[in-house]
C-alpha positions as CSV (number, residue, x, y, z in Angstrom):
1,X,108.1,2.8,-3.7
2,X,105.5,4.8,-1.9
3,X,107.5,8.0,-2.5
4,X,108.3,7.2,-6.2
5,X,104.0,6.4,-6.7
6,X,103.4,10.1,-5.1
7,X,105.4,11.7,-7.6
8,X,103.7,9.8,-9.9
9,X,100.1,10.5,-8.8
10,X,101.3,14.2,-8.1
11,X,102.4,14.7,-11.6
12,X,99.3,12.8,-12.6
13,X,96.8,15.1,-10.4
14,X,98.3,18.3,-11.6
15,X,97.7,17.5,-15.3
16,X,94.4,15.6,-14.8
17,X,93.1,18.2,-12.2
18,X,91.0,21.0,-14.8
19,X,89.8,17.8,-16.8
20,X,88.3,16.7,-13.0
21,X,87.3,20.5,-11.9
22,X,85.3,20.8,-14.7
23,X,83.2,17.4,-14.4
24,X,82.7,18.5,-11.1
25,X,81.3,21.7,-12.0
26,X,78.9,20.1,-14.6
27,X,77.8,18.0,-12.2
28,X,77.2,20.5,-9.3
29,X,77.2,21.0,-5.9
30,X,81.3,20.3,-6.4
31,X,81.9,23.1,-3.4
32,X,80.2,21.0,-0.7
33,X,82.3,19.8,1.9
34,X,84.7,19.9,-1.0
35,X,88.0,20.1,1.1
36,X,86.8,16.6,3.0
37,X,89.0,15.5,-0.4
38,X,92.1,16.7,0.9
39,X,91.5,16.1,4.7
40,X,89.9,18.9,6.0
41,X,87.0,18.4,8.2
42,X,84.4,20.5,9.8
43,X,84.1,20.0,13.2
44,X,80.2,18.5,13.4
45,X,82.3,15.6,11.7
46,X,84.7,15.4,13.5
47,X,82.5,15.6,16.8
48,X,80.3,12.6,15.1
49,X,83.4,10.3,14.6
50,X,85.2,10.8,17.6
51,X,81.7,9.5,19.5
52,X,83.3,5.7,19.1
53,X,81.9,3.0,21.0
54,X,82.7,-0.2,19.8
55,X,84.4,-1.6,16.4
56,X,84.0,0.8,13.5
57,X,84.7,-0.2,10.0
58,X,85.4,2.3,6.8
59,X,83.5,1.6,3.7
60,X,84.4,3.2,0.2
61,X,81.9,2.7,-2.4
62,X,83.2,5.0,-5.7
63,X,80.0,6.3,-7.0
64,X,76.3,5.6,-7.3
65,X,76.4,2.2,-8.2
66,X,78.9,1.1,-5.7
67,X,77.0,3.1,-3.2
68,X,73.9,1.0,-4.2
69,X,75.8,-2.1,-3.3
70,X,77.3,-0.7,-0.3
71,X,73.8,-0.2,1.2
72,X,72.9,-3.8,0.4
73,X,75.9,-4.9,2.6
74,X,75.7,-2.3,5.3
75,X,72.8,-4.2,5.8
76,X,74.1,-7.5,6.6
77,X,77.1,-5.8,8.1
78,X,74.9,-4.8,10.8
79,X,72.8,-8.1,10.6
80,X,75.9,-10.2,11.5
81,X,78.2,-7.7,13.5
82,X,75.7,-5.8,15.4
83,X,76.5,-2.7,17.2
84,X,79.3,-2.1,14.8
85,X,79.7,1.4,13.8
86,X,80.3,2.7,10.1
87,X,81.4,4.9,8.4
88,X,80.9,5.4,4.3
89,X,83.1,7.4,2.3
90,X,82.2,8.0,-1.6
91,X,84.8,9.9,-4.7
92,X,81.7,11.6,-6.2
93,X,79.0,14.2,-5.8
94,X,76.3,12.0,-7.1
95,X,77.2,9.0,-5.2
96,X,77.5,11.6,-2.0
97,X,74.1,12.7,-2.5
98,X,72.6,9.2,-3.4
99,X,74.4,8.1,0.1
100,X,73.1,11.0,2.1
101,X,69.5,10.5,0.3
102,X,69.7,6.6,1.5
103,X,71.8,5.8,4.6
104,X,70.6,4.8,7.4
105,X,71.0,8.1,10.3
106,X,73.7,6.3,12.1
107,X,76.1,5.8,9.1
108,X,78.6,8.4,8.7
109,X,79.0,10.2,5.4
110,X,82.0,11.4,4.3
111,X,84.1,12.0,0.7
112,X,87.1,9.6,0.0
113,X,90.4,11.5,0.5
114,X,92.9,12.5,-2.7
115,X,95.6,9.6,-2.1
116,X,98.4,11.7,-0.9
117,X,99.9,10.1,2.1
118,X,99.1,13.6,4.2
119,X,95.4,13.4,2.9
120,X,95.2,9.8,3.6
121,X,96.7,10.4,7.1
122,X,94.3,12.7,7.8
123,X,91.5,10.6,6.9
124,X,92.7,7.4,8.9
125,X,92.8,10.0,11.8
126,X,89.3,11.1,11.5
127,X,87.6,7.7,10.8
128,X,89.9,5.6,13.0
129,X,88.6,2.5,11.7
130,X,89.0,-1.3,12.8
131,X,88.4,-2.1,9.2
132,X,88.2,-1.5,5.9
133,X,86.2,-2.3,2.9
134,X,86.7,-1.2,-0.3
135,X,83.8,-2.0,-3.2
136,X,84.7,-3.5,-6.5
137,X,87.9,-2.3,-7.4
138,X,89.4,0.7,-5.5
139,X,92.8,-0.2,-4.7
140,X,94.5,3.2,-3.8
141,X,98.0,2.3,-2.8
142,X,98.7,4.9,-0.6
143,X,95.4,4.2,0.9
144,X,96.1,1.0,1.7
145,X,99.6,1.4,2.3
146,X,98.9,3.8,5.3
147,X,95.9,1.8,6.9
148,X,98.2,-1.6,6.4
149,X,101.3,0.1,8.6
150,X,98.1,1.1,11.1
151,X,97.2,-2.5,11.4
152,X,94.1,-1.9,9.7
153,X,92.6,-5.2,8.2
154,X,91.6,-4.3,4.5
155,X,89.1,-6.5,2.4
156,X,88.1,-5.8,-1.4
157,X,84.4,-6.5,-1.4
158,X,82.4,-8.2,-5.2
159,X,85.9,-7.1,-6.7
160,X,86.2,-7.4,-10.3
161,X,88.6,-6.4,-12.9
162,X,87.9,-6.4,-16.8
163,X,90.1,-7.7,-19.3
164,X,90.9,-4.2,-20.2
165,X,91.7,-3.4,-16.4
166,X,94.1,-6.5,-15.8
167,X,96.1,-5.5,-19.2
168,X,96.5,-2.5,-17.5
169,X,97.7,-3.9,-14.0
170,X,100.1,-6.0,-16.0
171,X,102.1,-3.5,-16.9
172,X,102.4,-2.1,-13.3
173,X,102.6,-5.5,-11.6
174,X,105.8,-3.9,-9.8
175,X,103.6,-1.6,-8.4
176,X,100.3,-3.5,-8.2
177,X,102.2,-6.8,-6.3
178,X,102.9,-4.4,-3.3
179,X,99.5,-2.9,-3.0
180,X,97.8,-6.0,-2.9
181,X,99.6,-8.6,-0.5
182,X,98.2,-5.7,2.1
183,X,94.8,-6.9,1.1
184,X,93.7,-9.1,3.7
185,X,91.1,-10.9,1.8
186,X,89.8,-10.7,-1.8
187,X,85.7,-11.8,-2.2
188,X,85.5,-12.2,-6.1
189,X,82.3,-12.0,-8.4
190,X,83.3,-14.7,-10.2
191,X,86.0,-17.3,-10.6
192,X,87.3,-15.1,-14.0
193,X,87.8,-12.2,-11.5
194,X,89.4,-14.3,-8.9
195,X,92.1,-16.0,-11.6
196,X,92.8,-12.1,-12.4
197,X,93.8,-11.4,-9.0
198,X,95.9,-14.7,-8.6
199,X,97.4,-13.6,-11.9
200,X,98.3,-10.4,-10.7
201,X,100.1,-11.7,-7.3
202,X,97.6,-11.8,-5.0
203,X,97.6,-15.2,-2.9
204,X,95.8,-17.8,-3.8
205,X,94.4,-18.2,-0.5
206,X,93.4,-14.5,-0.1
207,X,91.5,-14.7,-3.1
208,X,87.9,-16.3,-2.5
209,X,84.7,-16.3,-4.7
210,X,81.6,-15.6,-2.9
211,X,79.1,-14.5,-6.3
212,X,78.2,-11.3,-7.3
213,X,76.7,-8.6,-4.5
214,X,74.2,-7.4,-6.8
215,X,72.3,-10.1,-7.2
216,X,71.3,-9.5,-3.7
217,X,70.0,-6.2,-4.7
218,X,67.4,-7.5,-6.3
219,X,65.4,-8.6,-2.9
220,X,62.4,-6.9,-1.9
221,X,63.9,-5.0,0.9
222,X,67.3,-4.6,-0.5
223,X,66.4,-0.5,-1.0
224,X,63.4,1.4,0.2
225,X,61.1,2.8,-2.4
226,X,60.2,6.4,-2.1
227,X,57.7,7.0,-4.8
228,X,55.6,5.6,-7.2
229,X,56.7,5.8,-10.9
230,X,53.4,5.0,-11.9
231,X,52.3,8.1,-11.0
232,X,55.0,10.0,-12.6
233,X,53.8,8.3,-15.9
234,X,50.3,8.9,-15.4
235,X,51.5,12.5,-14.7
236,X,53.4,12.2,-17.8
237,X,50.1,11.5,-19.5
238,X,50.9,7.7,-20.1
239,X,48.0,5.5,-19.7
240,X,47.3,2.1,-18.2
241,X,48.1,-0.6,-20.9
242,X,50.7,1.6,-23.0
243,X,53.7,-0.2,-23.8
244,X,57.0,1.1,-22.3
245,X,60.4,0.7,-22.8
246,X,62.5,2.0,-20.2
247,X,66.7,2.8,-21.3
248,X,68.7,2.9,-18.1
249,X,72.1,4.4,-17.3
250,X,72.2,5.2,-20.9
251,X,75.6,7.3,-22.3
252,X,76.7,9.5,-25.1
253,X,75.4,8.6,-28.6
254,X,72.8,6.1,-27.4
255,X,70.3,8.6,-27.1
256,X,69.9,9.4,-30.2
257,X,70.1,5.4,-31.2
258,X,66.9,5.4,-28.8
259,X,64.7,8.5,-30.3
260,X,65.5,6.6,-33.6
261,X,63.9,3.8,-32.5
262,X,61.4,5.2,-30.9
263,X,60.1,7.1,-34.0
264,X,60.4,4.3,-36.3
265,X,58.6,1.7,-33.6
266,X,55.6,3.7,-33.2
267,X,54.7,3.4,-36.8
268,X,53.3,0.0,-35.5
269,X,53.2,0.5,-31.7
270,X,51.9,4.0,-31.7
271,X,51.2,4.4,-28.1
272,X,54.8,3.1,-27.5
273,X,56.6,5.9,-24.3
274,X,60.3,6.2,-24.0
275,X,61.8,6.8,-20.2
276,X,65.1,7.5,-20.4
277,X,67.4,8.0,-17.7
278,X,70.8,8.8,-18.9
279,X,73.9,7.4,-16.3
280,X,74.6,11.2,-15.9
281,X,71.9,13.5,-14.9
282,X,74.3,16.7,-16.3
283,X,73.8,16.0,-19.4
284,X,70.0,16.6,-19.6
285,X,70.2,20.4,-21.4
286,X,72.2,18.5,-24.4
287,X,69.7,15.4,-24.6
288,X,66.8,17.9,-24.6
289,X,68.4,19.7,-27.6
290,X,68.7,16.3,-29.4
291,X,65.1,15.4,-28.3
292,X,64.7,18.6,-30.2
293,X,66.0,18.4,-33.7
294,X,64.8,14.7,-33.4
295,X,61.1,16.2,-33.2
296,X,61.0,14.0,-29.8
297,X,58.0,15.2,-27.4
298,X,59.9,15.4,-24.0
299,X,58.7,16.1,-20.8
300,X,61.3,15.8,-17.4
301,X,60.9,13.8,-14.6
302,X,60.8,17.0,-12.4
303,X,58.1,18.7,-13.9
304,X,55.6,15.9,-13.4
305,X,53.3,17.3,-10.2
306,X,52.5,14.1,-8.7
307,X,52.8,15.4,-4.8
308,X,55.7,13.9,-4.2
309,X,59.7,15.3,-4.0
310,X,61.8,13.1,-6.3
311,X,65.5,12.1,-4.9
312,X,67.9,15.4,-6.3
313,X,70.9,15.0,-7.6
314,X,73.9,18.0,-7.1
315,X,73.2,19.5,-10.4
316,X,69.5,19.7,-10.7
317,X,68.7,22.8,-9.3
318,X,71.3,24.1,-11.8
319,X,69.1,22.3,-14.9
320,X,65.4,22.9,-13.6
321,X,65.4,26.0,-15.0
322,X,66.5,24.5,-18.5
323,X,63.5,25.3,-21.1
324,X,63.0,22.3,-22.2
325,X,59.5,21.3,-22.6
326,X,57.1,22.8,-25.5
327,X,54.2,22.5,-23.3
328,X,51.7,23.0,-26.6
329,X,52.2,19.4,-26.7
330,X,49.6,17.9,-24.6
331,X,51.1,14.2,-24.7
332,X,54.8,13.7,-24.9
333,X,56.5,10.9,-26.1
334,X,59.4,10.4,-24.1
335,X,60.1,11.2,-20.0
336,X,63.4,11.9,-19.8
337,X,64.7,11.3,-15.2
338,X,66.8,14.2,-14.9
339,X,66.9,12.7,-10.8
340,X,69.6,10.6,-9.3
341,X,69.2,7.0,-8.0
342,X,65.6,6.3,-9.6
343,X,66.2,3.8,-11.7
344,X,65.3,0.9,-10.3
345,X,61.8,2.1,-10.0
346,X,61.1,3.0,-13.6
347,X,62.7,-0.5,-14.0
348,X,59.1,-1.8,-12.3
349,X,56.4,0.2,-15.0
350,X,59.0,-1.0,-17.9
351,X,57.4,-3.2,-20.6
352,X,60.7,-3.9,-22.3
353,X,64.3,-2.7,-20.5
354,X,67.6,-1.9,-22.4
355,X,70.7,-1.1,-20.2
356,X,73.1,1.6,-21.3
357,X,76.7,1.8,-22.0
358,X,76.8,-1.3,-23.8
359,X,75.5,-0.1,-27.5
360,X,78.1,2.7,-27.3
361,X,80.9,2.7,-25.2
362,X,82.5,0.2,-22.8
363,X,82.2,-1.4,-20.0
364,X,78.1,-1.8,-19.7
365,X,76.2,-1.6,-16.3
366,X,74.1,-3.6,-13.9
367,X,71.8,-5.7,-15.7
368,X,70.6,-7.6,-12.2
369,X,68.9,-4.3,-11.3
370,X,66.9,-4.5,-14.4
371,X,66.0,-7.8,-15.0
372,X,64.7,-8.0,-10.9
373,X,62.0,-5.9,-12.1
374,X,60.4,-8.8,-13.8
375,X,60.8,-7.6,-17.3
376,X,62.7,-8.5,-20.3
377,X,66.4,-7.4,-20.9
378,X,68.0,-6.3,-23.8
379,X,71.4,-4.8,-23.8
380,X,74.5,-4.5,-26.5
381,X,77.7,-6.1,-27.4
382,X,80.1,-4.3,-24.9
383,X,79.3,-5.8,-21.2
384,X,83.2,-5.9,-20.2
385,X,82.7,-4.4,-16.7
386,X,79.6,-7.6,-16.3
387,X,80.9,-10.4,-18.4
388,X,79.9,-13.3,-15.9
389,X,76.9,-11.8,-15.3
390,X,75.6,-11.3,-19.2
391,X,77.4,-15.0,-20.2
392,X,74.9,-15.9,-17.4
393,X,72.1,-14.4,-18.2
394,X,72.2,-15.4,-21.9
395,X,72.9,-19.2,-21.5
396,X,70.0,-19.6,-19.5
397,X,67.4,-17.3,-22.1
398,X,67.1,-14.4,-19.3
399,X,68.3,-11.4,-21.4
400,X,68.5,-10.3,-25.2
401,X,71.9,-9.4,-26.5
402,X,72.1,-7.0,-29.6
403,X,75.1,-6.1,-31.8
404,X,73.7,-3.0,-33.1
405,X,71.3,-0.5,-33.6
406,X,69.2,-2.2,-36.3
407,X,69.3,-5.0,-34.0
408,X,68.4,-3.5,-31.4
409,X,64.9,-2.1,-32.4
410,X,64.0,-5.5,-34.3
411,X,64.6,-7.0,-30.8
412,X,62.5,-4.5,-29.0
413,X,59.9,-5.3,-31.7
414,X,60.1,-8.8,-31.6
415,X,59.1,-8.5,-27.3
416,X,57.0,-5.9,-28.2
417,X,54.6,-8.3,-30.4
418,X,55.0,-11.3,-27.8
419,X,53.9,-10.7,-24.3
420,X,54.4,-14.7,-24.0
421,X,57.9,-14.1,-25.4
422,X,58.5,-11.9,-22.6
423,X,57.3,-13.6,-19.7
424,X,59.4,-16.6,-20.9
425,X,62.4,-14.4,-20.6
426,X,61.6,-12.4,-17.3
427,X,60.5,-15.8,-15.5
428,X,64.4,-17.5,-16.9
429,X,66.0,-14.1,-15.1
430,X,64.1,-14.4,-11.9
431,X,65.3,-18.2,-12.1
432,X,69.1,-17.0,-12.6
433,X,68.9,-14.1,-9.9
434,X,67.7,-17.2,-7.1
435,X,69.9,-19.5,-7.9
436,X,72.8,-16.4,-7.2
437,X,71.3,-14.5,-4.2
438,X,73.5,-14.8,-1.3
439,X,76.7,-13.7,-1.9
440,X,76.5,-10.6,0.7
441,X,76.1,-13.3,3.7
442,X,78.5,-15.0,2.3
443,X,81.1,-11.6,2.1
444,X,80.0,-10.3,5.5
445,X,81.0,-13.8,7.2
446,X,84.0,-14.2,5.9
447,X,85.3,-10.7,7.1
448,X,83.7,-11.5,10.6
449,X,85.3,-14.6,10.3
450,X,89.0,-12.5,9.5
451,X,88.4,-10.0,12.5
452,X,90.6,-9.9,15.4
């Protein structure tokens, strides 16, 4: 089986590879430490993981939002197991540099390997760990196939799997059965994820549900602010009192649903500001270009001079040099974050919050992250990748759904005209985020409780 799944993937890697190369590129900085992917370290890494003192465990968190939970249960990793050592390993350059940007100076950074048994090898080699995490849904067979015949315990941490996703497994439940009775224990976000697992032959009793993980990102101290969006608003010209509406992790085609909205809104709100801060930071030349033949005045978070050096994301030296501002226009009308791992800040000066890929595209994101802020939600029909968390949220008043565009801008209209209106759904939120907080004690005890 292994052998027959490494063809597979090596067939797979080989067609997919340009398509990969060249998101990579666009997203920059895709040279750095570049061959970690394939198992080749530099020796100041090498020199850092062999300095092992006590139980180390391996952490894979995919991207930037997986790296934002990670961080929230490295946390309580080292609240309950202290002295253990770790080591986090992230697939992408923006998650890399959001890990570097935020881990603590003990945690060891490294990229996740290619799953090739020889790359994977390598990797076990380097990180020798005790255990293994995985976030959400990373189940690499060869992965896990090499650190189960090294005795490795492996647990899938706030793991979740969409409708979509679980179609897919179906179909290679051959394959996916023998990857995942290696799994030593399975913490589920909710009891749909769990019966998903069990459905796809995982044991009943490896499979647990211990809440969602990023609920708890919403405490005060689950992330440590670094700057002060105010100040990049008032930079940005805004002024106290201006309504705001703040579009995170936004995707293609929403973008131009928002400047649309925008334009029409401020016939009646005219001192209504857009911050937009698109899921992928790349694409700020072809937003600015819309904002453009849209007639939107755009300024970028980096050019706002407010003393201060915002987080960087690989691909921003590449896009500061963008002409993108007509800086005749005194006030601007929209602030688009062309910076990684900001969000949750602008989240704080928001006045109303919608949350991307959910209008267009699939899948959603993180509406926790928004609604913690203390401001209303609104977000569209597709939330497959957060369906417990939305049905949640709705049944108790805390967030807005919309089906479409039009939709969408009478509902930012109607919170607009109704400060009462939105306190009544911020203060329902804050309500469901405390009566789910605790799910990464729960996930870190369990593990401890696995350990040899």
């Amino acid at each position: 089986m292994p052998v027959l799944y490494t063809i597979v993937y090596a067939l797979g890697f080989v067609l997919l590879s340009p398509a990969f190369l060249y998101k990579m590129w666009k997203r920059g900085k895709y040279r750095e430490n570049f061959l970690q992917r394939f198992g080749r370290y530099a020796p100041a890494l090498r020199a850092r993981l062999a300095q092992k003192t006590g139980r180390r465990c391996w952490i894979q968190a995919v991207s930037v939002g997986e790296v934002n939970v990670a961080l929230v249960f490295i946390r309580e990793l080292r609240r309950q197991l202290p002295g253990c050592d770790i080591a986090l390993s992230t697939t992408t350059s923006t998650g890399y540099a959001l890990a570097r940007e935020r881990l603590p100076a003990e945690v060891a950074l490294l990229y996740f390997p290619q799953d090739f048994p020889w790359c994977v090898r390598r990797a076990y080699e380097l990180v020798r760990p005790d255990f293994v995490v995985l976030m959400e849904s990373e189940l690499w067979p060869n992965f896990i196939w090499v650190g189960a015949r090294r005795g490795v315990p492996i647990f899938l941490v706030n793991a979740r799997m969409s409708p979509r996703s679980a179609r897919r497994f179906r179909r290679i439940r051959w394959l996916f059965a023998r990857v995942a009775r290696h799994l030593t224990l399975v913490c589920a976000q909710s009891a749909d994820n769990a019966a998903a697992y069990r459905g796809l032959g995982v044991a009943a009793e490896r499979v647990v549900v211990t809440g969602n993980v990023k609920y708890d990102m919403a405490l005060p101290k689950a992330s440590e602010r670094k700057f002060d969006p105010a100040a990049v608003l008032a930079a940005a010209g805004v002024t106290a009192g201006q309504p705001v509406l703040v579009a995170g992790s936004t995707h293609p085609g929403e973008e131009e649903i928002l400047f649309d909205l925008v334009a029409g809104l401020r016939q009646k709100f005219p001192d209504l500001f857009l911050v937009l801060v698109p899921r992928h930071v790349e694409r700020t030349p072809e937003i600015v270009e819309l904002a453009k033949k849209k007639g939107i005045r755009l300024v970028l978070r980096t050019e706002c001079g407010t003393g201060f050096q915002p987080v960087r994301s690989p691909a921003l030296d590449r896009l500061e040099a963008y002409p993108t501002v007509d800086r005749l226009e005194a006030y601007p009308t929209c602030l688009l974050v062309n910076t990684t791992g900001e969000l949750r800040w602008f989240y704080e000066v928001a006045t109303v919050i919608f949350v991307g890929k959910s209008l267009v595209g699939q899948g959603g994101q993180n509406i926790v992250e928004a609604a913690a802020s203390g401001h209303p939600v609104v977000f569209g029909p597709h939330m497959q990748n957060f369906r417990a968390i939305s049905r949640e949220f709705l049944a108790a008043g805390a967030a807005v759904q919309v089906r479409d565009a039009a939709e969408l801008a009478a509902a930012v209209e109607a919170l607009l005209a109704s400060p009462e209106r939105c306190r009544q759904v911020a203060a329902a939120a804050r309500q469901v985020i405390a009566t789910n907080l605790g799910a990464t004690a729960r996930t870190v005890e369990l593990i401890r409780q696995k350990l040899p």
